[in-house]
Phi, psi and omega in degrees: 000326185293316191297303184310296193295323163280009109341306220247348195262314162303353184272302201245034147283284187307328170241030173041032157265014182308015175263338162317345164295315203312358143225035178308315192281007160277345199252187176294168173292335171278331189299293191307322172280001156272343165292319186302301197290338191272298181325303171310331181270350182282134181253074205294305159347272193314330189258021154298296162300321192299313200272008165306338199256340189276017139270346193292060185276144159028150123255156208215043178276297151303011171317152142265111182244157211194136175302137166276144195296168178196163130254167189234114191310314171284030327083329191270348169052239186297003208259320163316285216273314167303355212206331169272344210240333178286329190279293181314356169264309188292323163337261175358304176289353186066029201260021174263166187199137197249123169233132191252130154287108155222076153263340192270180190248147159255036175314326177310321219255359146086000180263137188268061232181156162293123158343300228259009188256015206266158150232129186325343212101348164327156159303299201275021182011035174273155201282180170280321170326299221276316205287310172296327151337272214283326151327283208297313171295324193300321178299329197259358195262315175310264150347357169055040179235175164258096196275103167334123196244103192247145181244201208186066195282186163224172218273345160316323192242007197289325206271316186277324191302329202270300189306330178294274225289338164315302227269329205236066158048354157105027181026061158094352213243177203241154177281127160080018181230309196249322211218110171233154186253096166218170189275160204260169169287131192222161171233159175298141154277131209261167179247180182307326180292292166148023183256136181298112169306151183241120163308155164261055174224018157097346182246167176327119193276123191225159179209141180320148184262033183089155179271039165262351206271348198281313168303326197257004176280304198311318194292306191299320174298356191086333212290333148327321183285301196279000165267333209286354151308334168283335181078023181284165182241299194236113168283134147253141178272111166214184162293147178283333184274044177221090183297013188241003169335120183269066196277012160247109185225091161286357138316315209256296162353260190331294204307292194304320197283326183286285223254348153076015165265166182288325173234139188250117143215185189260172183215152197233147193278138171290153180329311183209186151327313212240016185282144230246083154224172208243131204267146148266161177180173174285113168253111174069034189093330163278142203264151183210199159226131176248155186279162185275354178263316170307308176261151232281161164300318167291301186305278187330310179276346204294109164266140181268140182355332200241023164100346155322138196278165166253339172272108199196346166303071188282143169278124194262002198079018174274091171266167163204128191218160197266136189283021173270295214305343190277313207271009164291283225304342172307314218257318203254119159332102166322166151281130188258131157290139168243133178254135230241071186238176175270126198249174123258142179193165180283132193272190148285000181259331194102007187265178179255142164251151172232102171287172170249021180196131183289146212235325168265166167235189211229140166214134190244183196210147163242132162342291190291344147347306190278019188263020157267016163268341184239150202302343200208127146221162166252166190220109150269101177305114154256158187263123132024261191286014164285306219228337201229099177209099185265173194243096168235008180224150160322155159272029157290332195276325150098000163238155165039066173204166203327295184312281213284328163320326195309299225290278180345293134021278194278321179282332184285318196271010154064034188297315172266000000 
């Protein structure tokens, strides 16, 4: 212990982080040995560059940029029953696997909880957990398989999210056979000075690193290493808040196995032109996605001959990736973002601050970065009122929020 501490004091001697000491000696002994250990495991380099960097975003000025090809599932005519009937065999075969994003709070939502425990409003008051449950099975009872269902908590929320699913029996599927659990990835946060904040439990203060954080969680976690024991082939990714997620598609399947890419995902037509969501597209020849702040207005209205926005493809987070390209994009670090947020942290005196304005920064990595790693993708337009109704605001906000997921809900489940 001694050596180890004199260890960690020559550690934050060198990048001037001693003040992470400064209530080491208040706290209990698991306490004190979990600072030690977060500390040693902390990758001061990285967060040195990050906060030298964090106004520095990307510039994508000299991009090429280009609409990306899609298809439209309704549209696909003789070509449909060909591309479902190739998915539907690997299904069968068991070569899918369902990965759920739940890491968040439902604090937007005024719920005191893991997100994925809210429940919407329903007649059957279920949760979002239980409505994605029951999808996966109503889907694995067609193909007469069970589709492994792996989540992605974060360490804030792994310990309530694991007791939910303990008290309501894991809605049928068995823990560690069917159903697995690991934790999402976190970086420290930092302040306008570049000094690591101490949480108020005394410890290093960290915030989840992004879904973009899901490839390299799923490699350290093993949970790669535990599909390909399964003989899984194809992962689909998608989110917890989007209660109508189709995450069994033997269409979105087919396609990718037909066309031989690694990655499949859908896409939803934007709303309008200026709606503020991130496009697919070709960047320098590679599929990417751009943000609604890069592009330009003219890019945004520009329609192809039959009246199609050509940037109009929004990314909903419905991924499906073949698990060689997960576990590369595992290895290789993503580019982290910094988000500008409000922290609570312990001062050097030892008090708690609850700042009113945000004081720290945060940093995140997104999922769709890593599709410039791979040469091809495919994209499938799906509708709206189908596949995409995320809960991700109040109902003050009167969008993407409890009321219109329900209202979506029911009408595609014909409730009302």
């Amino acid at each position: 212990m001694i050596d180890t501490l004199q260890e960690v004091k020559s550690i934050l001697k060198k990048y001037n982080q001693e003040h992470l000491l400064n209530g080491y000696q208040d706290l209990d002994e698991r306490k004190k040995n979990e600072l030690l250990k977060q500390i040693l495991n902390t990758d001061f380099e990285l967060i040195n560059s990050l906060y030298l960097n964090r106004t520095k975003e990307k510039s994508y000025k000299n991009d090429k940029i280009e609409p990306m090809e899609y298809l439209d599932k309704y549209k696909l005519n003789e070509k449909y029953k060909y591309y479902e009937d190739i998915g539907k065999h690997a299904i069968k075969n068991g070569k899918l696997a369902a990965v759920t994003m739940a890491g968040g709070q439902g604090t937007r939502l005024g719920h005191n909880g893991p997100k994925g425990t809210y429940d919407i409003g329903l007649n059957s008051h279920k949760s979002l957990f239980e409505l994605l449950s029951d999808s996966l099975k109503e889907e694995g009872k067609k193909y007469g398989v069970t589709i492994p269902w792996f989540i992605m908590t974060s360490r804030e929320n792994n310990k309530e999210t694991l007791n939910f699913f303990e008290k309501n029996k894991y809605f049928g599927y068995q823990k560690d056979k069917n159903i697995f659990f690991f934790v999402q990835g976190e970086l420290p946060m930092i302040d306008t000075e570049g000094k690591i904040l101490i949480g108020e439990d005394g410890l290093i203060k960290q915030a989840a690193d992004g879904h973009g954080g899901i490839y390299e969680s799923l490699v350290k976690s093993n949970m790669i290493e535990k599909m390909r024991e399964l003989g899984i082939e194809w992962v689909f990714i998608g989110g917890v808040d989007n209660c109508l997620v189709k995450m069994v598609d033997p269409v979105l399947m087919g396609i990718a196995i037909d066309k031989g890419v690694t990655v499949a995902c859908k896409s939803i037509v934007k709303a309008n032109p200026h709606e503020k969501v991130g496009v697919f597209c070709r960047r320098n020849g590679k599929p990417s996605v751009i943000e609604y702040s890069e592009i330009t207005n003219e890019m945004a209205e520009a329609v192809d001959e039959d009246g199609e926005l050509l940037y109009g493809e929004s990314h909903i987070l419905c991924n499906l990736f073949n698990i060689e390209a997960i576990e590369r994009m595992g290895k290789t670090p993503l580019p982290y973002h910094s988000a500008f947020k409000k922290a609570k942290f312990i001062d050097k005196d030892g008090n708690l601050v609850e700042p009113e304005s945000p004081n720290a920064y945060k940093f995140e990595a997104f999922l769709f970065d890593a599709f410039g790693e791979v040469d091809d993708m495919a994209i499938l337009r799906v509708k709206r009122e189908e596949e995409f109704a995320p809960v991700k605001n109040s109902d003050k906000e009167k969008v993407d929020c409890p009321s219109t997921a329900r209202e979506l809900y029911e009408k595609f489940h014909n409730l009302k």
